[in-house]
C-alpha positions, 0 to 999 in steps of 0.5 A: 386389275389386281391379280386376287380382285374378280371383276365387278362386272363383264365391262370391266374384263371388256375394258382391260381387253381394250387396253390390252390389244393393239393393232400391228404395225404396217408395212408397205411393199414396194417394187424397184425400177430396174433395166433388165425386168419386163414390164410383162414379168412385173404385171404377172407378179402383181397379178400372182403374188398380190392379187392385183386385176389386170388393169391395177398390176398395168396401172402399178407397173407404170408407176414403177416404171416412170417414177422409179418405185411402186407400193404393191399392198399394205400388209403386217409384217409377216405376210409384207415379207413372204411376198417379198421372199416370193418376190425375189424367188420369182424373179431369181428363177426367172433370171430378172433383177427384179428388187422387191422391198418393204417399210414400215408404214408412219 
């Protein structure tokens, strides 16, 4: 719309709202096998950091677990990076090597 034009009508400010706005992008936050983490230690960060249930941290820890890397949730990039900071301040002061990461989803 031109800067000195009004809108004819409401339709046409809602329009231009429209076109304006754009989802933001995604990120998928993963967990990383490793040697040394507990299996318990990775069901109570699941369960702290995501909110996961019991049954779904246990179901996301075995995938971890068997297939090297799990997705803990799917967020925007500044909630996907606090829990990975979260994550790895977790497992820093729990003396685990735990690996948290994310990516950007396609």
């Amino acid at each position: 719309m031109e800067p000195d034009r009004q809108p004819d009508s409401i339709e046409d400010v809602e329009g231009e709202v429209q076109e304006e706005l754009e989802e933001p992008p995604l990120y998928r936050v993963l967990l990383h096998n490793d040697d040394y983490t507990t299996m318990q230690f990775v069901v109570e960060v699941l369960m702290a950091v995501f909110n996961k249930s019991m049954e779904e941290a246990t179901r996301i820890m075995l995938n971890v677990h068997e297939r090297g890397v799990g997705i803990c949730g799917i967020y925007p990039f500044e909630i996907a990076e606090t829990k990975v900071d979260t994550v790895d301040t977790l497992a820093r002061e729990n003396g685990f090597p735990l690996k948290c990461s994310m990516e950007r989803e396609s």
